[in-house]
N, C-alpha and C positions, 0 to 999 in steps of 0.2 A: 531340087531344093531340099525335100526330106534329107537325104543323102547327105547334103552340107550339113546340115544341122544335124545328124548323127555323129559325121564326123569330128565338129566342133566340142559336141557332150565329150564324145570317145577323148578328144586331145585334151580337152579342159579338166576331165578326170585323172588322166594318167600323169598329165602337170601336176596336179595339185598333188595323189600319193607320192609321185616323185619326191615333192617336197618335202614332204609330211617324214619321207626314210632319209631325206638328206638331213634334216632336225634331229629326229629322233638320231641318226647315227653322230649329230655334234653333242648331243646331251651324252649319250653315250662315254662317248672319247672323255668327255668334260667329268661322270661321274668315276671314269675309268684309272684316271689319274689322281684323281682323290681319293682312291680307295686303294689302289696303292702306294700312295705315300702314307696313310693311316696304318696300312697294315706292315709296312716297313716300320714306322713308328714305332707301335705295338710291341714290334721283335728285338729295336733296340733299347724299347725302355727296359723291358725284362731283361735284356741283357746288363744293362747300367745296374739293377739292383741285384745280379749275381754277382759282380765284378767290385769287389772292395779294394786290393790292390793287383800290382803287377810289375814283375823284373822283366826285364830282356836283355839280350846285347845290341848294339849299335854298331853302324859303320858309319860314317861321315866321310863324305866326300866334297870338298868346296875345290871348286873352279871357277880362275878368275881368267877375262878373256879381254882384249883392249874392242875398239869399232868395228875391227876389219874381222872381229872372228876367230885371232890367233890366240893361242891361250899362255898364260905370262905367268899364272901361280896354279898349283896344284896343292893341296895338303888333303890327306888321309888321317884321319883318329878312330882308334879302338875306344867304346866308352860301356858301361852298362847304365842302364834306363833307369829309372825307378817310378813309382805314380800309385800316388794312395788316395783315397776318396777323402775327401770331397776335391783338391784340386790340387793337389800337394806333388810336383817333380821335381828331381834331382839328375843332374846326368856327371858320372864321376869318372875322371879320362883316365887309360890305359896307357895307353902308348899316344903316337904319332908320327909323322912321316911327311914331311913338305922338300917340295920338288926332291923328291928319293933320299934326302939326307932326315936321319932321325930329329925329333922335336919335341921340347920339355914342354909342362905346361904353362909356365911362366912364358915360353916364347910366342903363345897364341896370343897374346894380348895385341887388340889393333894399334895402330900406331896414334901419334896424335893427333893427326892432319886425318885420319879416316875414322876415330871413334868417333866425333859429334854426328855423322854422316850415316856409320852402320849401326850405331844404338838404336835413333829413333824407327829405322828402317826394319829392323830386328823385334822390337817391341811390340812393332805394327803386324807382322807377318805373325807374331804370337798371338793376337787379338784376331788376325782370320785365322787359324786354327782351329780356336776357341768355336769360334765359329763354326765352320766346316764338321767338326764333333756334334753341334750340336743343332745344326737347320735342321731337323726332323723331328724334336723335342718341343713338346705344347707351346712352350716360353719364345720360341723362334718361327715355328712352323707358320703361325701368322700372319707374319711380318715377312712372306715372300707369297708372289705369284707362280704356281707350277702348272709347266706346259710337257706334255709329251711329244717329243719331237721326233722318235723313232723308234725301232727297235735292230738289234745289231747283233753281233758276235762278238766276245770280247773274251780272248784263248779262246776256252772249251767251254765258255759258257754264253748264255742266248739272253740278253740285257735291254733293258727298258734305257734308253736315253733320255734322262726329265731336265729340264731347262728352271731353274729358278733365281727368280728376278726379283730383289730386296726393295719392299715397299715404305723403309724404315731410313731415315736418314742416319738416326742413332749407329744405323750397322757399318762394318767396316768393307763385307762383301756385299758388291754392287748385282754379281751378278757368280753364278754357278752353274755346273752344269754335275748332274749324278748318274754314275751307271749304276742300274738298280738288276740281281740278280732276277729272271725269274720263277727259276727253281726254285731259291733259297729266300725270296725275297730279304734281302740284305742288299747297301749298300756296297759294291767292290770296286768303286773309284769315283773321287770326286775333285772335281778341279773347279780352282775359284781366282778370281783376281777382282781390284781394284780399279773397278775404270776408270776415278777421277785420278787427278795426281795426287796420289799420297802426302809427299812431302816437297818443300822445295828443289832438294837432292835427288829422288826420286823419281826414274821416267816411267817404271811400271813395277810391278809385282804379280807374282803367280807363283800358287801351290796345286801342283797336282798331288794327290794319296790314291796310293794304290793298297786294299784290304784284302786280309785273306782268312779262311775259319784256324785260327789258331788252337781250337778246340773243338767238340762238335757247340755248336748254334753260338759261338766266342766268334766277333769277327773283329781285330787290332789292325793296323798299320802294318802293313811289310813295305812298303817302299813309299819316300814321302822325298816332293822333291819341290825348294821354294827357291826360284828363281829372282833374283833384281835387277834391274838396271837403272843404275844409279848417272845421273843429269851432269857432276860436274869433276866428275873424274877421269880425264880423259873419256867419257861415255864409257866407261867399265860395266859391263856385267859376270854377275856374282850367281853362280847357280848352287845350289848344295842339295845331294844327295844323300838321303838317309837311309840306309837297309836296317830292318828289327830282325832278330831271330829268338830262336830258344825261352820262349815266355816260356813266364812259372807265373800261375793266375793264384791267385790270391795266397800269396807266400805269407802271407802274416808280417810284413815289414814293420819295423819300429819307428815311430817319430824321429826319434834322433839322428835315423839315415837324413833326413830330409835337411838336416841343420849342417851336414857339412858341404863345405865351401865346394863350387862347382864349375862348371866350364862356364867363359863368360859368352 
């Protein structure tokens, strides 16, 4: 009988420390993830107050595809970037190129049967950007739930995968997900979409951004990719590709770049 009752102390103990390191290891995880988005924070506010403006060059690629997956337009544009604080962009066209035949900029305009359709669809994907820029900034950071949900490989670097979930009705992204470096702790890709339905037109939306150090501790966009698929177009989806290159960080740009007429 002693014997049982040893044994019962012995299991009843090693239960309860069990416990006691299964908690402590959820607080853990739970403080773990909040101290890395704080301190990714951290790196990008500083960076937002070195960064007054910035040029780049642009590639754009849109691809338009019918139900089955077959692809029906193709167009390419040369463009250079421009973006000055507080919120000021410009993007002024080069060239272009639709299905291999050259393309003026007067010929981009959508037609009339598809502007009421890709305006407000377009408008929307600018407002999750906005966004996406700026979930890790006090004013956002908030207003979402962040869950660590792994840790991965992404190229040559070793990433924190965090899950964040908009507690805000106001917002436009429902739901995101961030590779967080964790070398550099910086964000180098974040993908987000709209779970509810957008718009009537609209069957989904999704922007992945992929970022790179465009300077040392500068991290901008190099690859940005916003996806639609639009409800009453023959079910058309619309993908575009954006490649950045050759930033020049704080060139000192003039307002008046900013007033002339731009891709629509």
């Amino acid at each position: 009988m002693r014997f049982f009752r040893q044994n019962s102390v012995t299991t009843f103990l090693l239960a309860f420390f069990v416990s006691l390191s299964m908690l402590s290891q959820g607080r853990t995880a739970t403080t773990k993830v909040e101290d890395i988005i704080a301190q990714v924070s951290e790196k990008a506010n500083v960076q937002q107050k070195k960064v007054n403006d910035f040029a780049c060059d642009m590639l754009s690629t849109k691809v338009e595809k019918d139900s089955t997956g077959k692809v029906g337009s193709t167009t390419q544009l040369e463009m250079k970037s421009y973006f000055k604080k507080p919120d000021k962009q410009v993007k002024i066209f080069i060239k272009g190129i639709k299905d291999g035949k050259p393309v003026l900029e007067k010929d981009l305009q959508p037609s009339m049967f598809l502007a009421p359709i890709l305006k407000p669809s377009e408008e929307l994907a600018e407002q999750i950007q906005k966004e996406m820029k700026s979930i890790l900034s006090p004013s956002l950071r908030d207003k979402f739930d962040f869950k660590l949900l792994r840790e991965e490989k992404l190229a040559e670097d070793t990433v924190w995968v965090i899950e964040a979930v908009s507690r805000s009705k106001d917002l436009k992204i429902k739901k995101a997900t961030l590779w967080i470096s964790k070398a550099q702790l910086r964000t180098v890709k974040i993908e987000a979409e709209s779970i509810e339905t957008p718009t009537s037109f609209l069957r989904f939306i999704k922007i992945t951004s992929f970022l790179s150090e465009v300077q040392p501790n500068i991290f901008l966009p190099k690859i940005n990719k916003i996806a639609f698929g639009l409800r009453k177009v023959s079910s058309k989806d619309i993908e575009t590709t954006n490649e950045f290159s050759h930033y020049q960080i704080n060139a000192g740009l003039e307002d008046s770049l900013f007033q002339k007429k731009q891709l629509p």
